[in-house]
N, C-alpha and C positions, 0 to 999 in steps of 0.2 A: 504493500500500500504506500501509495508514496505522500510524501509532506504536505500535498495539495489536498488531495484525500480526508487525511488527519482531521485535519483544520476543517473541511466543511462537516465531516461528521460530528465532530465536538462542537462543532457551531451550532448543530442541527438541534443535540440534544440540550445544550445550554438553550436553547428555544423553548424545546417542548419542557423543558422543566418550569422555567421561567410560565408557561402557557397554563400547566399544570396548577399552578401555584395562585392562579388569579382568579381560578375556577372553586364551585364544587364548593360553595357552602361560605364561603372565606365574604370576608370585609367587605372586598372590591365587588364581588359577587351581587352582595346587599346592595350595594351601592349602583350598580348598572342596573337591576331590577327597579330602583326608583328613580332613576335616570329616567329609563322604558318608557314607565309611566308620565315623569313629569314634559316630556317630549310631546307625547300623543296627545295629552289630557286636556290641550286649547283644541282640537278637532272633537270633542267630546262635551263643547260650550261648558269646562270647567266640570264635566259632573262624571267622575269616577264608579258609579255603582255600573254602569254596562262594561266597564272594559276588564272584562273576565281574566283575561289572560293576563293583562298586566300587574293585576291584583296575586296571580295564581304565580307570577316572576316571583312576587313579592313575599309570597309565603314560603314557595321553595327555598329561599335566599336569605331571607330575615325574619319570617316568623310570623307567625299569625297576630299579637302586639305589636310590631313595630308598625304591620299593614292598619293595622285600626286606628294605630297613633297618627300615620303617615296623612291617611287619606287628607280627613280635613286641612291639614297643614299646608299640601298642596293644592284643595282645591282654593283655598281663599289665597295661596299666593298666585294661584292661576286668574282667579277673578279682580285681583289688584292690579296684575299686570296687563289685563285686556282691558281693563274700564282706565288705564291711564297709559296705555298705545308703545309701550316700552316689552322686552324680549325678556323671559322668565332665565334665571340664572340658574338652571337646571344641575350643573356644578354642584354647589355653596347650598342648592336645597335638598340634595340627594344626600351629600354627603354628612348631614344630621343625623343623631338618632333620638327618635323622637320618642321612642319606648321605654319606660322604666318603671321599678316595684314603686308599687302605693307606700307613703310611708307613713306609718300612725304616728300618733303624739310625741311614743319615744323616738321615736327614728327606726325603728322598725320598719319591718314589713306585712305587707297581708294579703292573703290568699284569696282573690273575690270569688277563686270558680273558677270553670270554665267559661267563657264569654258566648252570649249567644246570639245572632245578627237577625233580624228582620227586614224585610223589602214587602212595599205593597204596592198595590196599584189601584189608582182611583181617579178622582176627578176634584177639579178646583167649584165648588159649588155655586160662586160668583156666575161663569162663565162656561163650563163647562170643559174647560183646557184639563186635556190628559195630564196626570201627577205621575210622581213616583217619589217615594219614599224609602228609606232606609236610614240604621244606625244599629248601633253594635250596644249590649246591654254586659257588662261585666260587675254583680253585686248591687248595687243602688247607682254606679254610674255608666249613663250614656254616652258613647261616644261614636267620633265616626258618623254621624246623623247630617243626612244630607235630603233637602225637598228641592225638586226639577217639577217644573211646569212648562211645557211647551205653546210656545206664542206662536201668534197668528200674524203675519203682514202683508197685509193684503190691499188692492185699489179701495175695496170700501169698508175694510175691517182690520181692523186692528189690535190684538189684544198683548198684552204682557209675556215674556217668558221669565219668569222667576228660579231665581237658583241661586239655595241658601246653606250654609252650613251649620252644625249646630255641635252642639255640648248639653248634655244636662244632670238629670238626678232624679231618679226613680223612687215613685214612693208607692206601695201596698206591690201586688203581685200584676205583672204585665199581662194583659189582654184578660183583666178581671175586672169588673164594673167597679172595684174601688181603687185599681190602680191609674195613675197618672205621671207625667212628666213632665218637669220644666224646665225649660232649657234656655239657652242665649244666643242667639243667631248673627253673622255678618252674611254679607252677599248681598241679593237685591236683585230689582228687579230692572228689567230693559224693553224698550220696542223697540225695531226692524234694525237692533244694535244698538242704540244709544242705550246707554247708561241711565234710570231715574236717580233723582237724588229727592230728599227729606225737603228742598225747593219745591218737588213735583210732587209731594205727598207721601213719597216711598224713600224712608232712610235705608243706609245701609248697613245697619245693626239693631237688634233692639230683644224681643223676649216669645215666645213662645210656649204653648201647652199642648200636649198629646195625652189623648182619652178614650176608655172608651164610651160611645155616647149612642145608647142604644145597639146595635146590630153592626153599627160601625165606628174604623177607629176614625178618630176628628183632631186633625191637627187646625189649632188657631193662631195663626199669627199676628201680634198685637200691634199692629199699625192702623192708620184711619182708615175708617169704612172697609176692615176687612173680613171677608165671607172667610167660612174655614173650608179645608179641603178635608174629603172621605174619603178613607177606603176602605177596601173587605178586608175583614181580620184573616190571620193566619191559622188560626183557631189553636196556637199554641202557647201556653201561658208558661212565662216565666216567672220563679219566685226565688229573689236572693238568697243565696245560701247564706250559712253563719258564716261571718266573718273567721280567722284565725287568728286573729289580732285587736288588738285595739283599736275601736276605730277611732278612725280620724276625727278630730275638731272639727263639727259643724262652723264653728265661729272661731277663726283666724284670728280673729283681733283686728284683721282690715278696716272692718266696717267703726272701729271703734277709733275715734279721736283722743289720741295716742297724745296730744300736747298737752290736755289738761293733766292728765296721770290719773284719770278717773274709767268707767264704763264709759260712757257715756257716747250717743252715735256722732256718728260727726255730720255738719251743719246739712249735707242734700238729704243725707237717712236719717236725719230728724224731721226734715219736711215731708218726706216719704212716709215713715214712720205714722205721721199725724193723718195724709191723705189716703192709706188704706181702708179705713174704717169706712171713707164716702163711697168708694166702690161696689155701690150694694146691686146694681140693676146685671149687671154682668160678673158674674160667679169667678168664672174662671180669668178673670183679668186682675178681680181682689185676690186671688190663689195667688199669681201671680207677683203681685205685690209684696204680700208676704213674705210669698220664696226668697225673694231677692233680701228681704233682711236680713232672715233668720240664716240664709247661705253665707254671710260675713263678707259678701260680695266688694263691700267699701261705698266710699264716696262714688266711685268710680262704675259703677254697678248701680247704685243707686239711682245716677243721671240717666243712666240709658233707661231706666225705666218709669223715671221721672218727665223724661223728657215725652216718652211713649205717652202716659197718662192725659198728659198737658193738649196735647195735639188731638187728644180725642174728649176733652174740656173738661178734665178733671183736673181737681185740687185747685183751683179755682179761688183766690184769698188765701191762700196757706202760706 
Protein backbone atom coordinates (compact mmCIF):
# COMPACT_ATOMS: atom_id res chain seq x y z
CA UNK A 1 0.00 0.00 0.00
CA UNK A 2 1.74 2.94 -0.73
CA UNK A 3 1.94 6.46 1.37
CA UNK A 4 -0.81 7.88 -0.98
CA UNK A 5 -3.02 5.05 0.14
CA UNK A 6 -2.36 5.40 3.89
CA UNK A 7 -3.27 8.81 4.02
CA UNK A 8 -6.67 8.68 2.20
CA UNK A 9 -7.72 5.63 4.25
CA UNK A 10 -6.96 7.21 7.60
CA UNK A 11 -8.59 10.33 6.30
CA UNK A 12 -11.42 8.24 5.52
CA UNK A 13 -11.91 6.81 8.93
CA UNK A 14 -10.98 10.17 10.91
CA UNK A 15 -14.32 11.05 8.80
CA UNK A 16 -16.45 8.53 9.69
CA UNK A 17 -15.56 8.67 13.24
CA UNK A 18 -15.79 12.26 13.46
CA UNK A 19 -19.56 11.54 11.54
CA UNK A 20 -20.11 8.88 14.19
CA UNK A 21 -19.64 11.02 16.98
CA UNK A 22 -22.21 14.00 15.94
CA UNK A 23 -24.96 11.32 15.48
CA UNK A 24 -27.14 8.81 17.59
CA UNK A 25 -28.55 10.60 20.60
CA UNK A 26 -25.50 13.04 21.27
CA UNK A 27 -25.92 17.01 21.90
CA UNK A 28 -25.42 18.12 18.26
CA UNK A 29 -28.09 15.47 17.44
CA UNK A 30 -30.76 17.44 19.84
CA UNK A 31 -29.72 20.35 18.53
CA UNK A 32 -30.20 19.79 14.58
CA UNK A 33 -33.71 18.08 15.41
CA UNK A 34 -34.65 21.71 16.63
CA UNK A 35 -32.97 23.26 14.13
CA UNK A 36 -35.42 20.94 11.63
CA UNK A 37 -38.19 22.34 13.36
CA UNK A 38 -37.24 25.86 13.97
CA UNK A 39 -36.42 26.13 9.96
CA UNK A 40 -39.89 24.65 8.79
CA UNK A 41 -42.11 26.01 11.41
CA UNK A 42 -42.70 29.86 9.51
CA UNK A 43 -44.29 27.45 6.48
CA UNK A 44 -46.59 26.10 9.23
CA UNK A 45 -47.94 30.07 10.02
CA UNK A 46 -45.82 29.47 13.56
CA UNK A 47 -48.18 26.58 14.61
CA UNK A 48 -46.11 23.30 15.56
CA UNK A 49 -48.88 20.66 16.47
CA UNK A 50 -49.06 19.30 12.56
CA UNK A 51 -45.54 18.83 11.89
CA UNK A 52 -45.40 15.32 13.18
CA UNK A 53 -42.06 14.55 12.03
CA UNK A 54 -40.35 17.29 13.22
CA UNK A 55 -41.75 16.93 16.69
CA UNK A 56 -40.82 12.89 16.22
CA UNK A 57 -36.69 14.40 15.34
CA UNK A 58 -37.36 15.87 18.52
CA UNK A 59 -38.13 13.13 20.74
CA UNK A 60 -35.78 10.61 19.12
CA UNK A 61 -32.89 13.25 19.91
CA UNK A 62 -33.90 15.16 23.05
CA UNK A 63 -36.68 13.78 24.78
CA UNK A 64 -40.03 13.90 25.15
CA UNK A 65 -39.51 17.20 27.91
CA UNK A 66 -37.31 19.00 26.03
CA UNK A 67 -40.11 18.78 22.96
CA UNK A 68 -42.87 20.08 25.37
CA UNK A 69 -40.47 22.79 26.66
CA UNK A 70 -39.36 23.57 23.19
CA UNK A 71 -42.43 23.97 21.30
CA UNK A 72 -43.87 27.06 22.63
CA UNK A 73 -40.56 28.74 22.80
CA UNK A 74 -40.28 28.41 19.27
CA UNK A 75 -43.45 29.04 18.34
CA UNK A 76 -43.63 32.69 19.97
CA UNK A 77 -40.08 33.31 18.73
CA UNK A 78 -41.55 32.36 15.27
CA UNK A 79 -44.57 34.79 15.67
CA UNK A 80 -42.19 37.65 16.85
CA UNK A 81 -40.11 37.30 14.12
CA UNK A 82 -43.00 37.34 11.37
CA UNK A 83 -45.03 40.07 12.94
CA UNK A 84 -41.62 42.35 12.91
CA UNK A 85 -40.23 41.04 9.20
CA UNK A 86 -36.80 40.00 10.41
CA UNK A 87 -35.13 36.19 9.98
CA UNK A 88 -35.50 33.77 13.17
CA UNK A 89 -31.92 32.85 14.45
CA UNK A 90 -32.52 29.23 14.37
CA UNK A 91 -28.74 28.89 15.60
CA UNK A 92 -28.94 30.60 19.22
CA UNK A 93 -32.75 29.06 19.43
CA UNK A 94 -31.86 25.42 18.98
CA UNK A 95 -29.15 25.50 20.72
CA UNK A 96 -31.01 26.04 24.32
CA UNK A 97 -32.31 23.73 26.48
CA UNK A 98 -35.36 24.43 27.50
CA UNK A 99 -36.13 21.35 29.62
CA UNK A 100 -35.47 20.92 33.27
CA UNK A 101 -36.76 19.14 36.89
CA UNK A 102 -39.50 21.19 38.60
CA UNK A 103 -37.98 22.34 41.79
CA UNK A 104 -39.82 22.47 45.12
CA UNK A 105 -39.30 24.89 47.83
CA UNK A 106 -36.03 23.03 48.97
CA UNK A 107 -34.50 22.89 45.76
CA UNK A 108 -35.56 19.60 45.20
CA UNK A 109 -37.15 17.88 42.64
CA UNK A 110 -40.44 16.35 41.65
CA UNK A 111 -41.82 13.72 39.93
CA UNK A 112 -45.23 15.15 38.06
CA UNK A 113 -45.82 11.65 36.18
CA UNK A 114 -45.80 10.88 33.03
CA UNK A 115 -47.02 13.93 30.88
CA UNK A 116 -50.15 13.54 28.81
CA UNK A 117 -50.85 15.76 25.59
CA UNK A 118 -54.33 16.46 24.20
CA UNK A 119 -55.32 17.81 20.59
CA UNK A 120 -58.83 18.62 19.56
CA UNK A 121 -60.76 19.86 16.92
CA UNK A 122 -63.54 22.38 16.76
CA UNK A 123 -64.71 25.56 15.69
CA UNK A 124 -64.37 29.26 16.75
CA UNK A 125 -68.16 29.86 17.61
CA UNK A 126 -67.98 33.71 16.66
CA UNK A 127 -67.52 32.71 13.16
CA UNK A 128 -67.22 29.58 12.40
CA UNK A 129 -63.30 29.33 11.57
CA UNK A 130 -61.87 25.73 12.00
CA UNK A 131 -59.66 25.55 15.42
CA UNK A 132 -57.28 23.36 16.60
CA UNK A 133 -56.09 22.99 20.00
CA UNK A 134 -53.58 21.34 21.94
CA UNK A 135 -51.13 21.22 25.07
CA UNK A 136 -49.32 18.84 27.19
CA UNK A 137 -50.75 18.30 30.93
CA UNK A 138 -47.75 17.02 33.30
CA UNK A 139 -49.24 17.11 37.38
CA UNK A 140 -51.38 20.43 37.65
CA UNK A 141 -49.03 22.17 34.95
CA UNK A 142 -49.99 22.90 31.35
CA UNK A 143 -47.68 23.32 28.82
CA UNK A 144 -46.84 23.33 25.22
CA UNK A 145 -50.70 24.71 24.71
CA UNK A 146 -51.09 26.08 21.45
CA UNK A 147 -54.86 27.49 19.63
CA UNK A 148 -54.67 27.97 15.51
CA UNK A 149 -57.64 29.39 13.84
CA UNK A 150 -57.66 29.55 10.35
CA UNK A 151 -58.71 32.98 8.59
CA UNK A 152 -60.41 33.72 5.67
CA UNK A 153 -59.23 36.55 2.91
CA UNK A 154 -61.38 36.81 0.68
CA UNK A 155 -62.89 39.85 -2.03
CA UNK A 156 -65.81 40.18 0.23
CA UNK A 157 -64.95 38.36 3.53
CA UNK A 158 -62.60 38.44 5.70
CA UNK A 159 -62.15 36.85 8.86
CA UNK A 160 -59.13 36.60 11.46
CA UNK A 161 -56.51 33.75 11.70
CA UNK A 162 -55.50 33.58 15.22
CA UNK A 163 -52.59 31.73 16.79
CA UNK A 164 -51.76 31.61 20.22
CA UNK A 165 -49.53 30.16 22.75
CA UNK A 166 -50.17 29.31 26.14
CA UNK A 167 -48.91 28.02 29.80
CA UNK A 168 -51.08 27.28 32.47
CA UNK A 169 -52.33 25.34 35.74
CA UNK A 170 -54.69 22.73 36.12
CA UNK A 171 -57.16 22.56 38.61
CA UNK A 172 -59.71 19.28 39.68
CA UNK A 173 -59.25 16.20 37.02
CA UNK A 174 -59.08 17.18 33.11
CA UNK A 175 -62.16 16.55 30.88
CA UNK A 176 -64.26 16.40 34.37
CA UNK A 177 -67.05 18.88 34.73
CA UNK A 178 -65.05 20.23 37.65
CA UNK A 179 -61.94 20.52 36.02
CA UNK A 180 -60.51 23.72 34.41
CA UNK A 181 -57.56 25.78 33.25
CA UNK A 182 -55.83 28.93 33.28
CA UNK A 183 -53.43 29.81 31.54
CA UNK A 184 -51.50 33.01 29.83
CA UNK A 185 -51.25 33.42 26.30
CA UNK A 186 -48.98 35.63 23.76
CA UNK A 187 -49.50 35.60 19.95
CA UNK A 188 -52.41 37.03 18.29
CA UNK A 189 -54.35 37.46 15.83
CA UNK A 190 -53.82 38.75 11.97
CA UNK A 191 -55.93 39.28 8.55
CA UNK A 192 -54.66 38.41 4.95
CA UNK A 193 -51.06 38.90 7.10
CA UNK A 194 -51.18 41.96 8.99
CA UNK A 195 -50.42 41.73 12.34
CA UNK A 196 -53.75 43.14 14.90
CA UNK A 197 -52.57 44.83 17.60
CA UNK A 198 -54.49 45.80 21.34
CA UNK A 199 -54.97 49.44 18.75
CA UNK A 200 -57.25 47.14 16.77
CA UNK A 201 -58.98 45.48 19.75
CA UNK A 202 -56.73 42.32 19.69
CA UNK A 203 -53.58 42.50 22.11
CA UNK A 204 -50.88 40.23 21.89
CA UNK A 205 -50.97 38.77 25.30
CA UNK A 206 -53.25 38.52 27.97
CA UNK A 207 -55.24 35.36 29.90
CA UNK A 208 -57.22 32.43 29.07
CA UNK A 209 -59.69 29.44 30.59
CA UNK A 210 -60.36 25.98 29.37
CA UNK A 211 -63.50 23.87 30.53
CA UNK A 212 -65.44 21.78 30.22
CA UNK A 213 -68.98 23.31 29.41
CA UNK A 214 -71.52 20.87 28.81
CA UNK A 215 -70.64 18.13 26.07
CA UNK A 216 -67.91 20.36 25.03
CA UNK A 217 -64.52 21.60 25.87
CA UNK A 218 -64.60 25.70 25.74
CA UNK A 219 -61.77 27.57 25.41
CA UNK A 220 -62.24 31.43 26.32
CA UNK A 221 -60.02 33.92 25.47
CA UNK A 222 -60.36 37.19 27.59
CA UNK A 223 -60.07 39.89 25.03
CA UNK A 224 -63.03 42.28 23.94
CA UNK A 225 -66.11 40.96 22.59
CA UNK A 226 -64.60 37.44 22.46
CA UNK A 227 -66.82 34.30 21.57
CA UNK A 228 -65.09 31.13 22.86
CA UNK A 229 -64.13 28.28 20.76
CA UNK A 230 -65.45 24.39 21.19
CA UNK A 231 -64.44 21.34 20.74
CA UNK A 232 -65.23 17.55 21.16
CA UNK A 233 -63.67 16.11 24.12
CA UNK A 234 -61.24 13.37 23.90
CA UNK A 235 -63.32 11.44 26.34
CA UNK A 236 -60.13 10.95 28.23
CA UNK A 237 -59.70 12.39 31.73
CA UNK A 238 -56.76 13.14 33.31
CA UNK A 239 -56.05 13.27 37.09
CA UNK A 240 -52.73 14.52 38.63
CA UNK A 241 -50.93 12.09 40.36
CA UNK A 242 -49.38 12.61 43.91
CA UNK A 243 -46.73 14.60 43.72
CA UNK A 244 -43.03 13.00 45.06
CA UNK A 245 -42.07 16.07 46.45
CA UNK A 246 -42.80 19.05 47.89
CA UNK A 247 -44.76 21.15 46.13
CA UNK A 248 -43.81 24.08 44.92
CA UNK A 249 -44.99 27.64 46.30
CA UNK A 250 -48.07 28.65 44.98
CA UNK A 251 -46.97 32.23 45.83
CA UNK A 252 -43.20 33.21 44.90
CA UNK A 253 -43.24 36.32 46.77
CA UNK A 254 -43.55 38.03 43.02
CA UNK A 255 -46.74 39.38 43.49
CA UNK A 256 -45.70 40.79 46.85
CA UNK A 257 -44.16 44.37 47.24
CA UNK A 258 -40.93 43.26 48.60
CA UNK A 259 -39.95 47.32 49.54
CA UNK A 260 -42.12 47.66 52.26
CA UNK A 261 -40.67 44.25 54.02
CA UNK A 262 -44.33 43.55 54.61
CA UNK A 263 -47.05 40.82 52.71
CA UNK A 264 -48.59 43.16 51.32
CA UNK A 265 -49.55 43.16 47.15
CA UNK A 266 -47.92 45.52 45.25
CA UNK A 267 -49.66 48.62 43.82
CA UNK A 268 -51.44 46.96 40.15
CA UNK A 269 -52.49 43.53 42.41
CA UNK A 270 -53.81 45.67 44.91
CA UNK A 271 -56.18 47.22 42.27
CA UNK A 272 -56.70 43.81 40.92
CA UNK A 273 -57.18 42.41 44.04
CA UNK A 274 -60.17 45.06 44.89
CA UNK A 275 -61.73 44.63 41.15
CA UNK A 276 -62.21 40.82 41.25
CA UNK A 277 -65.03 40.93 43.60
CA UNK A 278 -67.12 43.27 40.53
CA UNK A 279 -66.73 40.56 38.00
CA UNK A 280 -69.81 38.99 38.98
CA UNK A 281 -71.89 38.73 35.29
CA UNK A 282 -69.14 36.60 33.77
CA UNK A 283 -67.97 33.56 35.95
CA UNK A 284 -65.03 32.42 34.39
CA UNK A 285 -63.37 35.89 33.64
CA UNK A 286 -63.68 36.58 37.84
CA UNK A 287 -61.96 32.73 37.86
CA UNK A 288 -59.63 34.30 36.12
CA UNK A 289 -58.81 37.01 38.07
CA UNK A 290 -58.35 35.29 40.96
CA UNK A 291 -55.82 32.94 39.35
CA UNK A 292 -53.67 35.57 38.42
CA UNK A 293 -53.31 36.43 42.37
CA UNK A 294 -53.37 33.72 44.01
CA UNK A 295 -50.52 32.20 41.18
CA UNK A 296 -47.86 35.00 42.69
CA UNK A 297 -47.99 36.19 39.15
CA UNK A 298 -46.55 39.92 40.31
CA UNK A 299 -47.16 43.34 39.27
CA UNK A 300 -46.21 42.08 36.04
CA UNK A 301 -49.05 39.42 35.78
CA UNK A 302 -51.39 41.57 37.35
CA UNK A 303 -51.20 44.21 34.26
CA UNK A 304 -51.94 41.96 31.61
CA UNK A 305 -54.99 41.09 33.23
CA UNK A 306 -55.64 44.37 34.57
CA UNK A 307 -55.37 45.74 31.44
CA UNK A 308 -57.70 42.71 29.98
CA UNK A 309 -60.52 43.60 32.48
CA UNK A 310 -60.37 47.59 31.71
CA UNK A 311 -60.95 47.03 27.87
CA UNK A 312 -63.92 45.19 28.51
CA UNK A 313 -65.02 48.01 31.23
CA UNK A 314 -64.38 46.67 34.30
CA UNK A 315 -62.80 48.08 37.56
CA UNK A 316 -64.02 51.04 36.50
CA UNK A 317 -63.02 53.91 39.65
CA UNK A 318 -60.79 51.48 41.30
Amino acid sequence: MTIKNVAFVLGSMAMAFALSGSTCGSEDACVAAKEHMCGKITDMNCYAAFMDNAQQKIIDACGQAELDAYIPAVQNACSAAVSSGVTMNCGAIAGKSYAGPQSDAGGGTCDAGAPMSFSYSGTATADGRPAQLSFTIAGTSVTAGTLYATGTCGTNIRLTTTNVSFTGVLSGSWESPSGSISATWTGGDSVCGTQLTAVDGYPTSGSLTISMVGSKVQLQRIISAAEPYEFSPSGVTYTPPSATCTSPKADSGAARDTTSGSDALGPVCTKLAACCPTVTDIPALQSDCYTTLSNGMGDSGCQITWDSLTRLGYCAGI
